[in-house]
C-alpha positions in Angstrom: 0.0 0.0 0.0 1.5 3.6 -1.0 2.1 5.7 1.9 -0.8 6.9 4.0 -1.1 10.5 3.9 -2.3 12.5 7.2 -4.9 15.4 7.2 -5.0 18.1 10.3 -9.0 18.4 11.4 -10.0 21.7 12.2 -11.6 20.7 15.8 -9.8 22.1 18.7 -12.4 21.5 21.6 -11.9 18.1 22.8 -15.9 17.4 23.8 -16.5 19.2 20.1 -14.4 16.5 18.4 -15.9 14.0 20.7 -19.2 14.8 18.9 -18.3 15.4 15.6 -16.5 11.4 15.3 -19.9 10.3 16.0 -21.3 11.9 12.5 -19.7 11.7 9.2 -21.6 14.8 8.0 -19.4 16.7 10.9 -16.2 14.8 9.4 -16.4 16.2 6.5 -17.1 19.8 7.4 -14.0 19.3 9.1 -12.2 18.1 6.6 -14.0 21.0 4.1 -12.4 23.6 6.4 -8.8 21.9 6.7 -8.6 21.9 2.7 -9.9 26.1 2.8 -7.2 26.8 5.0 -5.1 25.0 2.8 -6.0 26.6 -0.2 -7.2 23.6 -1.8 -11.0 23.0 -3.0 -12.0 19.3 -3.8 -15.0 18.4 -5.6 -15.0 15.0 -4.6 -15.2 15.7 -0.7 -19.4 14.7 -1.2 -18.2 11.2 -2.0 -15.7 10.6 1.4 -15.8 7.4 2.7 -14.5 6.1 6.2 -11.8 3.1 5.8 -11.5 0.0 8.4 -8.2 0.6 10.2 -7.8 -3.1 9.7 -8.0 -2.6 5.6 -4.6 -0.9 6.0 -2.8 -2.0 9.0 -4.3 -6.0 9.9 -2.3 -6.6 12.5 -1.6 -4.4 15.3 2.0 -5.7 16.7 2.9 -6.7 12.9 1.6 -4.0 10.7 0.3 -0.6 13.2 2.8 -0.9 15.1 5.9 -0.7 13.1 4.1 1.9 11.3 3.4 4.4 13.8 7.2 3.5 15.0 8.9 5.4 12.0 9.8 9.1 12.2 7.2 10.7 10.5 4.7 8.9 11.6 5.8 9.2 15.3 6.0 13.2 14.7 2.0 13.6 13.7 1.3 12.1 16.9 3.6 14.1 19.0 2.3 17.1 17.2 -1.5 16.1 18.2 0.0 15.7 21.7 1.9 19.0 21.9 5.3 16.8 22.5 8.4 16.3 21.3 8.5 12.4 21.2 11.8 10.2 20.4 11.4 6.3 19.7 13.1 4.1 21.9 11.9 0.7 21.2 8.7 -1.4 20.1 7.7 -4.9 21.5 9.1 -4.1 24.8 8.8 -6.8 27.0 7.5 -6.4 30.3 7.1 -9.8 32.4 5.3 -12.3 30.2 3.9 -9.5 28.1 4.8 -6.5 25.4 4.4 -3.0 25.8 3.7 -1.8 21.5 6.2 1.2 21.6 8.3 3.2 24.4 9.5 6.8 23.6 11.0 9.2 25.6 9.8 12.7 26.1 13.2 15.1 24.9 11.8 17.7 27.0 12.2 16.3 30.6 13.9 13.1 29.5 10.7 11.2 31.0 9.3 7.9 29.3 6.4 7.4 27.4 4.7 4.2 27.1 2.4 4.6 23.9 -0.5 1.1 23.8 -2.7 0.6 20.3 -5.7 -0.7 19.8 -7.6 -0.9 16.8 -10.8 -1.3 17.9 -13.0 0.1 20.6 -11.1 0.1 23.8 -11.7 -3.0 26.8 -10.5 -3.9 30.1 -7.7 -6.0 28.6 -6.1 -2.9 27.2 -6.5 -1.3 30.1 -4.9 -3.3 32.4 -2.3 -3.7 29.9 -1.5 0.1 30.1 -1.5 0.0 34.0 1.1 -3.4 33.9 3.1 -1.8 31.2 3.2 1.7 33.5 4.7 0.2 36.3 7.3 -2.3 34.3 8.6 0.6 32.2 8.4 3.2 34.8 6.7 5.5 32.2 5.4 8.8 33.4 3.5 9.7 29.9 0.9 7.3 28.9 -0.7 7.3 25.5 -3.7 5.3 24.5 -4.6 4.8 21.1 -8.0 3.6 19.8 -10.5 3.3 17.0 -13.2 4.3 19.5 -13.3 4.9 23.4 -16.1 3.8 25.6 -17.0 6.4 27.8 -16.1 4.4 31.0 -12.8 3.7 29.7 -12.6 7.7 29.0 -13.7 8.1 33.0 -10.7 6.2 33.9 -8.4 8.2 32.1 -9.8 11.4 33.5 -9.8 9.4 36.8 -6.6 8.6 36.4 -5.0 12.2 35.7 -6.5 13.7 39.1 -6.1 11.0 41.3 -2.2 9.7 40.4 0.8 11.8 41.2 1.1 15.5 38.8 3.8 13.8 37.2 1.6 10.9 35.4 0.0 11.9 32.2 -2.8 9.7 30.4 -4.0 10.0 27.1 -6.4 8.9 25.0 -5.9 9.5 21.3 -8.7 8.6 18.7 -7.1 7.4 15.3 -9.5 7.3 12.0 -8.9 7.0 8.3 -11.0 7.9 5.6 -10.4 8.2 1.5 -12.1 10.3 -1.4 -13.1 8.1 -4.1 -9.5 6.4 -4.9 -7.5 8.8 -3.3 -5.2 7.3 -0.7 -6.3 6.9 2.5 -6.1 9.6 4.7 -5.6 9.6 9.2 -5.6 11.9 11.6 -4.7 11.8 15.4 -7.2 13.3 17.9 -7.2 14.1 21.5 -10.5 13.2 23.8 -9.0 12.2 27.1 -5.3 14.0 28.7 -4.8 16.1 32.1 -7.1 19.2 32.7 -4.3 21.4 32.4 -3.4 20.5 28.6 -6.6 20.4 27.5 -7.1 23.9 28.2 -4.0 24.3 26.3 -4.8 22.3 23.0 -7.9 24.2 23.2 -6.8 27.7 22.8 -3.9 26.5 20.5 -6.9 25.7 18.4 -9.1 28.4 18.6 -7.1 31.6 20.5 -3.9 31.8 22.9 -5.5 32.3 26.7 -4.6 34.8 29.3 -3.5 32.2 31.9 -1.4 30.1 28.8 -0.2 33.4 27.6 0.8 34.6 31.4 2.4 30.7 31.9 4.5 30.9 28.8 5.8 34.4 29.7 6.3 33.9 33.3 8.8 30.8 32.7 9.7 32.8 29.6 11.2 35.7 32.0 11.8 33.3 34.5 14.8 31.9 31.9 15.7 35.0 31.4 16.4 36.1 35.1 18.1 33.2 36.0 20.8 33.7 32.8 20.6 37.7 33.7 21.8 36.2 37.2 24.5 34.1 36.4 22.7 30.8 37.6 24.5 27.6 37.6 20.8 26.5 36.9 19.6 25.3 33.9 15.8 24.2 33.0 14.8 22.0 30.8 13.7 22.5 27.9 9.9 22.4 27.5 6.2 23.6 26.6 4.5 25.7 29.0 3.4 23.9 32.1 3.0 24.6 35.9 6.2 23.4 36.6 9.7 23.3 35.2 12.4 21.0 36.0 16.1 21.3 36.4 18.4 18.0 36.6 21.0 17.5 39.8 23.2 15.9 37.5 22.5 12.5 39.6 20.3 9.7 38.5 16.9 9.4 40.3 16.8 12.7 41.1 15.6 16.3 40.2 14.1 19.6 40.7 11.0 21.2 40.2 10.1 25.2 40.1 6.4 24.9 40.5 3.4 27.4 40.1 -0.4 26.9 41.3 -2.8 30.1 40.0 -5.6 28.5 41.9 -3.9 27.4 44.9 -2.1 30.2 44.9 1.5 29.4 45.5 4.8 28.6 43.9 7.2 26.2 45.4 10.3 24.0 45.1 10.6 20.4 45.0 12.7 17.5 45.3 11.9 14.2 43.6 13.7 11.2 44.9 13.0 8.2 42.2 14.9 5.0 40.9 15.6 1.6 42.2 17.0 2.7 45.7 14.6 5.6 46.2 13.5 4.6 49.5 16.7 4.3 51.2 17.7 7.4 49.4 14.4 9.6 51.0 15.2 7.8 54.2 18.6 8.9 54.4 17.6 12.5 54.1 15.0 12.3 56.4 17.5 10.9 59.2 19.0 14.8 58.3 15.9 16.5 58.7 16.4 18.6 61.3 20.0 19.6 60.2 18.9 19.6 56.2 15.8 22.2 56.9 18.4 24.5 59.3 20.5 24.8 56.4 17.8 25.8 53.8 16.3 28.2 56.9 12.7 26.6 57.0 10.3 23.7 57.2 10.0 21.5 54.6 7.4 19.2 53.4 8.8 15.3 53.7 6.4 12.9 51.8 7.6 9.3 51.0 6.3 7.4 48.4 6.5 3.3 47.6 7.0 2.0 44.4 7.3 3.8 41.0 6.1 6.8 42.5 8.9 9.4 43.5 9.0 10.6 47.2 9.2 14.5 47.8 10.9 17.0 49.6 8.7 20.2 48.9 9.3 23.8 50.5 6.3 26.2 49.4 5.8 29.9 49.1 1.8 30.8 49.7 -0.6 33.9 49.1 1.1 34.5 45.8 -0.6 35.9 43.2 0.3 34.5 39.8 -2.1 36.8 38.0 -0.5 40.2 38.9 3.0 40.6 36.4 3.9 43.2 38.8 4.7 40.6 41.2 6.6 38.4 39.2 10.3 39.8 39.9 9.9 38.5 43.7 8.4 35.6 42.9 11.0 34.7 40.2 14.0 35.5 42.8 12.1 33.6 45.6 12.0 30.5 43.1 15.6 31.0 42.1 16.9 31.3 45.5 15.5 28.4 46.8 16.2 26.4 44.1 20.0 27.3 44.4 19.6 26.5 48.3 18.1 23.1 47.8 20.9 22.5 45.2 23.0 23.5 47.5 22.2 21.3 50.5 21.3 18.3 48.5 24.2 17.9 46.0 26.7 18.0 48.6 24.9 14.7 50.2 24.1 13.1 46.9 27.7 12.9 46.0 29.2 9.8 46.1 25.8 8.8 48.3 25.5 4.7 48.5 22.5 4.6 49.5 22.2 0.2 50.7 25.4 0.9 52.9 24.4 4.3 53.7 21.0 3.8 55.5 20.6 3.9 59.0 20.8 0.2 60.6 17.7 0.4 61.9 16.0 1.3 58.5 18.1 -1.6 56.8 16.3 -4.3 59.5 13.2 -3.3 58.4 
């Protein structure tokens, strides 16, 4: 088969596109507008027809798969997902079982465990994506069907507000469709991801929001102080979120810069993770008293069991995010602090050996 060409729908509201899959008459108004914007005007867009996504791919782990593995084909869905996505392997195996294909996310060097299905969505898939989390230790999870039930769409959205803010769950509608004997056409769309980029895609779509527009400035500036500064920090690089990270240079572990408009606060954050995390946390939590001295005030100390990170978190409260006037403090509160965790922590993590390192009476346990 020659290869499958991709069109961009013109829906940018996620319950809008929800709606318009369920009516081809809506399809094709979609399409009709993506060709205007293009320039283009087809005559034949009256006879559109939708193709069976197992008329051009039959097999998922033999034909799908490899398929949305290459480059290009990998870049339309990051592009749907506002990511920057780089392959890392297909068929991974996980225990008796395969997770389809495992990226990593460039911006925060996170994993992303991406699971097709092409057909409407079950159970088996799900608890697939939920065996495959753990076993890859993926932070980014991307679900890809023909059609989602709307109890598997509630789990998703379940599953963004009730797991740790560093989990993200997806659930990405693929269709095809053909003009009389055209080649097939596919598009990616969005119906199920974290609150926060939802209202992102949206505006992307339709207009650029204040509070987007005031989060993309604000760690815009916030760059720009600490190089103004001479920082030894350096953020990732990343799309706009309410949080940016900076790496200790030490595996398992990393910073966060955080901002909450509707709590109201920005704050700092350690995130202990990896293989000895527990001992790790437990080590600095035998230092409490002398570790929070040394930064100058309490700390939050939350440990975690199992792929989730634990957390050291110092926050700053009755800030107002919406007033620019009051960014200058809050961006030299964030980059203090973040320098003084950085330096109180590094000095410990260096050369730390965590099994031989943790107090006896943690290692008995």
């Amino acid at each position: 088969m020659p290869p499958l060409k991709w069109g961009v729908l013109g829906c940018g509201d996620v319950a809008e596109y929800k709606r318009d899959l369920r009516s081809t008459q809506c399809y094709l108004g979609a399409l009709t507008k993506m060709r205007m914007l293009n320039g283009m005007r087809d005559p034949k867009l009256n006879h559109l027809q939708s193709v069976k996504l197992r008329d051009i791919w039959p097999d998922e782990a033999k034909d799908f798969t490899p398929w949305l593995s290459k480059p290009e084909n990998l870049a339309h869905l990051a592009e749907a997902l506002n990511m920057e996505l780089k392959f890392v392997a297909q068929e991974k195996d996980v225990g008796q079982f395969r997770a389809d294909v495992l990226c990593q996310n460039t911006a925060d060097s996170s994993r992303v465990l991406i699971e097709n299905q092409l057909e409407e969505t079950n159970h088996t898939h799900l608890g697939q994506i939920l065996t495959y989390t753990a076993g890859v230790d993926a932070a980014t999870i991307i679900w890809i069907s023909e059609r989602f039930t709307d109890e598997h769409q509630a789990a998703l959205n379940w599953l963004n507000k009730n797991t740790p803010e560093h989990f993200q769950f997806f659930g990405v509608v693929i269709r095809a469709w053909r003009a009389q004997n055209s080649q097939p056409r596919a598009s990616f769309a969005v119906v199920s991801a974290p609150d926060s980029w939802n209202g992102q895609v949206m505006q992307h779509a339709i207009e650029v929001s204040t509070p987007r527009e005031q989060q993309e400035r604000f760690w815009n500036e916030f760059r720009e102080y600490l190089s103004d500064r001479g920082s030894p920090l350096r953020p990732s690089k990343m799309a706009p979120r309410s949080y940016l990270t900076f790496s200790l240079g030490f595996s398992g572990f990393k910073l966060s810069a955080m901002r909450h408009v509707k709590n109201q606060h920005i704050g700092v954050r350690l995130y202990i993770s990896g293989q000895n995390a527990t001992a790790h946390y437990r080590l600095f939590a035998a230092q409490r008293e002398a570790i929070e001295s040394e930064i100058g005030e309490p700390l939050e100390w939350k440990e975690t069991f199992g792929r989730n990170p634990s957390q050291v978190t110092l926050r700053k409260g009755d800030t107002d995010l919406t007033n620019e006037a009051e960014w200058p403090h809050q961006h030299t509160w964030l980059a203090t602090t973040l320098e003084r965790f950085t330096a109180v922590f590094v000095p410990r993590l260096q050369g730390l050996n965590a099994p031989d390192k943790a107090p006896e009476e943690e290692e008995n346990n």
